[in-house]
N, C-alpha and C positions, 0 to 999 in steps of 0.2 A: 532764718535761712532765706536769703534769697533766692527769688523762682520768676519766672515769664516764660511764655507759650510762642511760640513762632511756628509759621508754616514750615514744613518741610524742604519746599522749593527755593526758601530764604534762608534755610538755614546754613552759616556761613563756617567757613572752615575753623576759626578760632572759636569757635561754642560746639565741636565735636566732643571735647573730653565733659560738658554740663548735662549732653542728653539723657536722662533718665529712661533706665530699661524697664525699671519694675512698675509700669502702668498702671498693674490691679492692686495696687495696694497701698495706693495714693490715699488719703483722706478727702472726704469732700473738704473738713476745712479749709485744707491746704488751695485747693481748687478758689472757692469765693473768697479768700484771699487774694487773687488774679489781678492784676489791673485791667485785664481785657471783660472782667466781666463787666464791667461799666462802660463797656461799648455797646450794650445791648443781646450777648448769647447767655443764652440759660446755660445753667450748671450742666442738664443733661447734652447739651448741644456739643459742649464742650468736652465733655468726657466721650460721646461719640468719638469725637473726630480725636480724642486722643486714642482708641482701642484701634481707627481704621489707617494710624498715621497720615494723614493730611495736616496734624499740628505735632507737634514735639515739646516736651515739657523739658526747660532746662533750669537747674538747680546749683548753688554753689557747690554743694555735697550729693552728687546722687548716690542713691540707696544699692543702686547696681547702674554703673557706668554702660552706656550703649556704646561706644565708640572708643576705642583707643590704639595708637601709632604699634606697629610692629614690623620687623626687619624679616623681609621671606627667606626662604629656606637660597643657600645658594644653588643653583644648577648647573652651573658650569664656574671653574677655573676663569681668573680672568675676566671674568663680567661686569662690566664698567658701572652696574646699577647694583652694585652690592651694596653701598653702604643706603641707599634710599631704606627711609623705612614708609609703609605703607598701612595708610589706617583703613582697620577691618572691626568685624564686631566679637564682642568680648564672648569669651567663653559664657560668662554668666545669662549674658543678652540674648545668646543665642535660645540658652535655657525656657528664658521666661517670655519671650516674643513670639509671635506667630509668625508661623511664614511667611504668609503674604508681608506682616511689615520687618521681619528680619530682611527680606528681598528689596525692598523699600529700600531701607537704611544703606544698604550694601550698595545700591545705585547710587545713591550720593555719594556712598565713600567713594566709589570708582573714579566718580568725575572727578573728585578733589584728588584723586592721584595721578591723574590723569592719563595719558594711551602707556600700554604698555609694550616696551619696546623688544625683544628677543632678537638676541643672536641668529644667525642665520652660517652654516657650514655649506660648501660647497656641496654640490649630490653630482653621482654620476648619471644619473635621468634627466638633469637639466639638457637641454640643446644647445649649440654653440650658438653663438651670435648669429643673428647672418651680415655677410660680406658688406661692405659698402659699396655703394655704387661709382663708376668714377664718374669722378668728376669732367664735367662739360661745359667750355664757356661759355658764353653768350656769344654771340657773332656780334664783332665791332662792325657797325655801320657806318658811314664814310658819306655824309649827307653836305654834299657841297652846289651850294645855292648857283644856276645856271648864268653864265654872263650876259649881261645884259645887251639888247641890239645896238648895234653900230648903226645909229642914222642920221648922224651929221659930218663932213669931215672939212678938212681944214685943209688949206695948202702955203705954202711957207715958202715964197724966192729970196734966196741968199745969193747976191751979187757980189760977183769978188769972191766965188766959190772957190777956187782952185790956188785960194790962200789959207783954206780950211780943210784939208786934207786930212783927211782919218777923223775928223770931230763930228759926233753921230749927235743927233736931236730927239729930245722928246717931249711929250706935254703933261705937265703937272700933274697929278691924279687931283680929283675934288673928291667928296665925300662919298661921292652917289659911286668912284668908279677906280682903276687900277690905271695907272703909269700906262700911255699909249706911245709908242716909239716906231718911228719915222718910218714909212716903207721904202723901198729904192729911190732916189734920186734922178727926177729927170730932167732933161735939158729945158732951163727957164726961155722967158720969153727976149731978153738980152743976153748980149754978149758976155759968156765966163759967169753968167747963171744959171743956179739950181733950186729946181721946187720941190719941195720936201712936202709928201703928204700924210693924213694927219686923219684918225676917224676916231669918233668918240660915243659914247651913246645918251650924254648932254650936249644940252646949248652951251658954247664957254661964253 
């Protein structure tokens, strides 16, 4: 029959049904049999740490199984974890272990079943929610860059004005600035002209 010893903290979920419950009744031969005893622990070392659970003796046949799968009691109608079965220690194991490593054991098996979930019914002791707060935007800000100074201006005589009636004037925008357009019109410096003036806040 085959047999090896593993830590408990390694012991992995598919060697749950190998672990041997009946500790004291092991044979030493079985033990120096071990492959781990050819890593250097004595017999006694070994059987120590098998009585305190720090190692676990797993077997093709144990003699009394420590661990095996069972389906819990239902508690409620409708409970979406019913078919889960969950592995716990055997009636026999419980028998022949000591508490401290029946307690042991029982902590691994938990973890390998991992949290356990419960339903939860409404109660009338709960508190209601409280309110949501309303809702408040943010203030849009409106952050518009200041126009830049007018410190050049330009003046413009059209001769032959009073051939151009209603046709208004203005000055290109460049990159740095906005479409400048023409202020009133005054009498140029000849006859039937007009100077059209012109401010900018580039050189053109």
């Amino acid at each position: 029959m085959s047999s090896k010893i593993v830590p408990l903290h390694q012991l992995m979920v598919h060697e749950f049904l190998l672990v041997e419950a009946n500790i004291e009744n092991i044979k030493d031969t079985d033990l120096k049999a071990l492959e781990v005893l050819k890593g250097g622990q004595s017999l006694l070392q070994i059987k120590r740490q098998l009585k305190t659970m720090q190692i676990v003796l797993l077997r093709d046949s144990p003699d009394i199984p420590a661990l095996h799968l069972v389906k819990p009691e239902k508690k409620q109608r409708g409970d979406p974890f019913d078919d889960k079965k969950l592995w716990t220690l055997t009636p026999e194991a419980t028998r022949c272990l000591s508490p401290s490593n029946a307690k042991a054991l029982e902590q691994r098996a938990k973890l390998a079943n991992g949290p356990v979930i419960q339903a939860s019914t409404p109660s009338g002791n709960l508190h209601p929610p409280l309110p949501m707060p309303d809702y408040i935007p943010e203030p849009v800000v409106n952050h518009q860059e200041p126009d830049a100074p007018l410190l050049y201006e330009y003046n413009l005589e059209i001769i032959g004005a009073s051939q151009l009636a209603n046709v208004g004037f203005s000055m290109d925008k460049t990159q740095m600035e906005e479409t400048r357009y023409a202020e009133s019109p005054k009498q140029g410096h000849y006859p039937d002209s007009l100077i059209y003036k012109f401010k900018a806040s580039v050189n053109e």
